[in-house]
TORPADREN-811810 format. One line per 3 residues: their letters; for each residue x, y, z of C-alpha. Coordinates in steps of 0.1 Angstrom, whole numbers, plus 5000, padded with zeros to 4 digits. Layout:
N
A	X:Y:Z ~ ...;
***
This chain:
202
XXX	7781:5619:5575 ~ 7805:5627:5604 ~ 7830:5596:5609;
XXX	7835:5578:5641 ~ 7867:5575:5659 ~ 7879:5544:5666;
XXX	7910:5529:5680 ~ 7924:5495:5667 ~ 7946:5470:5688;
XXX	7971:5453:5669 ~ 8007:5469:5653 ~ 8015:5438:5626;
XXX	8010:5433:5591 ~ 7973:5422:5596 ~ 7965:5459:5607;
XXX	7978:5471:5576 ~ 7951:5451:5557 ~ 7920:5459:5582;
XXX	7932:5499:5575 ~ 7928:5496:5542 ~ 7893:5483:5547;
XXX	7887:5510:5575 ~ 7899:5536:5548 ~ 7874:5520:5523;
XXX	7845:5518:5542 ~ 7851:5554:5549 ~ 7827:5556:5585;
XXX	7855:5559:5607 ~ 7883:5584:5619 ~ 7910:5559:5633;
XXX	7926:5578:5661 ~ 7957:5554:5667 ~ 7967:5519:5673;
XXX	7977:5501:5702 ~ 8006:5481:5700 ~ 8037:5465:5725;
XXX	8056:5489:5744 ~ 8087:5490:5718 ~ 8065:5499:5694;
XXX	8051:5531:5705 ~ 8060:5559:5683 ~ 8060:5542:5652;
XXX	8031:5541:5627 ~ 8014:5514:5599 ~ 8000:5529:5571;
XXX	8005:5564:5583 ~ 7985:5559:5614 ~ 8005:5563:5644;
XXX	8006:5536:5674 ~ 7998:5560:5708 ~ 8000:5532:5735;
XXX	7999:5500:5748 ~ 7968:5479:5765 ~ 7973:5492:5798;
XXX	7964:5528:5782 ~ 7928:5514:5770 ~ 7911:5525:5803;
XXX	7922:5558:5799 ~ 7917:5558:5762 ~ 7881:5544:5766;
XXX	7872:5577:5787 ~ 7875:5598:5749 ~ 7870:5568:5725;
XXX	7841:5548:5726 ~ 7846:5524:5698 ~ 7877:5494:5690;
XXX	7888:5468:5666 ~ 7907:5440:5670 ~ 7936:5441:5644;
XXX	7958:5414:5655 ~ 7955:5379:5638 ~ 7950:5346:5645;
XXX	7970:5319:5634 ~ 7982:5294:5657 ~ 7971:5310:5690;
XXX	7937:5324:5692 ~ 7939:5330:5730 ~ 7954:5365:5725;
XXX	7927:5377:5705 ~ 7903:5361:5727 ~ 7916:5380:5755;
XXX	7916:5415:5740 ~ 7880:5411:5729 ~ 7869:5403:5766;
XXX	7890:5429:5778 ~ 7871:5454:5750 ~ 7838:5441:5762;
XXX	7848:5448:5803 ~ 7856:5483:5794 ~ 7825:5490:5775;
XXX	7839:5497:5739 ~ 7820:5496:5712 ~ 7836:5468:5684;
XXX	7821:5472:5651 ~ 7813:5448:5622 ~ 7837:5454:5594;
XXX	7829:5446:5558 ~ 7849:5449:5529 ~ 7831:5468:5500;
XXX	7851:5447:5479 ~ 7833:5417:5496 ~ 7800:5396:5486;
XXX	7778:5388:5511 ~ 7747:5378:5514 ~ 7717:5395:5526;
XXX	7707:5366:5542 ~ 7740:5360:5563 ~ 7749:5371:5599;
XXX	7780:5386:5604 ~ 7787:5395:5644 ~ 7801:5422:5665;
XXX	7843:5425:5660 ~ 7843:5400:5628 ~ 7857:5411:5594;
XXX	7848:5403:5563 ~ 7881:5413:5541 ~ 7889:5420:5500;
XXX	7872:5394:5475 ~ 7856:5373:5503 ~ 7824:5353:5490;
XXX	7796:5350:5521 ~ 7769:5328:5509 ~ 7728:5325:5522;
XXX	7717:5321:5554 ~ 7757:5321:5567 ~ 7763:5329:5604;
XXX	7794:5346:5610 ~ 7802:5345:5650 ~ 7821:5369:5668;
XXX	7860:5381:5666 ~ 7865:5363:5638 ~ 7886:5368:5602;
XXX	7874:5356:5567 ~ 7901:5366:5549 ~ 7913:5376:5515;
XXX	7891:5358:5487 ~ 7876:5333:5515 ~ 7840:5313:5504;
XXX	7819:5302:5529 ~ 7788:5286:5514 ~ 7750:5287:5525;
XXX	7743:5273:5555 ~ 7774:5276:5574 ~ 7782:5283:5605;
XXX	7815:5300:5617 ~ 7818:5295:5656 ~ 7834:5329:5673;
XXX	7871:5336:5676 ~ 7878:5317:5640 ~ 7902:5323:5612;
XXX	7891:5314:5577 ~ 7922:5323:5560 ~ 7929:5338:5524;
XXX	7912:5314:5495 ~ 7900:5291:5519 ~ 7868:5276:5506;
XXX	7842:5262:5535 ~ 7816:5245:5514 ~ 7774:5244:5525;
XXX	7764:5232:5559 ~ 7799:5230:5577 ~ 7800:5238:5610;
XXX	7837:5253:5619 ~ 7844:5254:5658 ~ 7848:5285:5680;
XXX	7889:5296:5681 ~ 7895:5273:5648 ~ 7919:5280:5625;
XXX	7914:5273:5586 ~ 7949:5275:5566 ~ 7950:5292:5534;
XXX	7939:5270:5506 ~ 7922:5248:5524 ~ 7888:5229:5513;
XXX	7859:5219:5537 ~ 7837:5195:5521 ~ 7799:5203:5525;
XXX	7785:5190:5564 ~ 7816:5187:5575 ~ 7816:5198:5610;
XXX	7852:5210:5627 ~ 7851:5210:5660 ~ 7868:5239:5684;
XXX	7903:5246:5684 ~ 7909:5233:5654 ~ 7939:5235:5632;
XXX	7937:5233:5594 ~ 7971:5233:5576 ~ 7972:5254:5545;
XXX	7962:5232:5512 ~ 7943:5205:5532 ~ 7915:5189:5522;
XXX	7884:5178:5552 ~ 7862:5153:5540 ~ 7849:5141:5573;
XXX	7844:5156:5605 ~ 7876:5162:5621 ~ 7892:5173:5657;
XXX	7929:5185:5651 ~ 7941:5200:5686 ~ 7958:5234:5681;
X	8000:5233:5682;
***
């Protein structure tokens, strides 16, 4: 099967993971990355980063498809952005899922989410654009994951929880089942949710 190329947006230590998962998955050629201006010339993972976001017009006229590789942690706005800005210039964003990944048949995952290493994706899960469920991550049946959210690594989100669009779930953290987070939220690492909870991004 002839392999797509894509471009991915995003020069730190969170593209280094979602090439490794590109690499694995094996359907795409990844052309370059796009990254600040002082970064040009340099390369993650032996892909080299060609430009800056003021090139994707130009870039979008030979390369119809782009990820998102930048993360989320306290300030989802910038990822937010870059999607919309995908979306205005017609790109293609792909689904990515990790081979080393469970999910279920049952689940949703949408356009420019990933699914990364050891994550556990349970039935009937929906999965909303732009969004990371990262390393070893559970999200139990039911769930839903509002677009633009960050289920960071271990973080376990137990059955019927509803986490907010642009949310942020710390590493570690534990949602207990029905809890529903609303958006923006901000979930330290380690902490435990029992009831339903707004916690204003910093």
């Amino acid at each position: 099967m002839k392999k797509e190329s894509i471009i991915l947006i995003g020069a730190g230590g969170h593209a280094s993971a979602c090439i490794d998962i590109i690499n694995d998955i094996n359907e795409f050629n990844i052309v370059g990355i796009i990254g600040l201006k002082n970064e040009v010339g340099l390369s993650i993972n032996n892909i080299e980063i060609i430009g800056t976001d003021s090139d994707l017009p130009i870039i979008r006229n030979k390369i119809s498809k782009a990820f998102i590789t930048i993360g989320q942690i306290q300030n989802f706005k910038l990822r937010s952005k870059i999607f919309n800005k995908l979306v205005d210039l017609k790109f293609s964003i792909p689904t990515l899922i990790s081979k080393q990944s469970l999910v279920s048949k049952t689940s949703y995952v949408e356009r420019g989410s990933i699914i990364m290493n050891g994550a556990l994706i349970g039935a009937n899960v929906k999965i909303g654009e732009n969004c990371i469920i990262n390393t070893g991550a559970i999200i139990e049946h039911g769930t839903c994951i509002e677009e633009g959210s960050h289920i960071s690594t271990g973080a376990i989100i137990n059955g019927d929880c509803k986490i907010g669009r642009n949310s942020f779930i710390g590493s570690g953290a534990l949602v207990k089942q029905g809890t529903s987070i609303l958006p923006e939220s901000f979930i330290k690492m380690g902490e435990i949710i029992k009831s339903n909870l707004v916690k204003d991004q910093t």
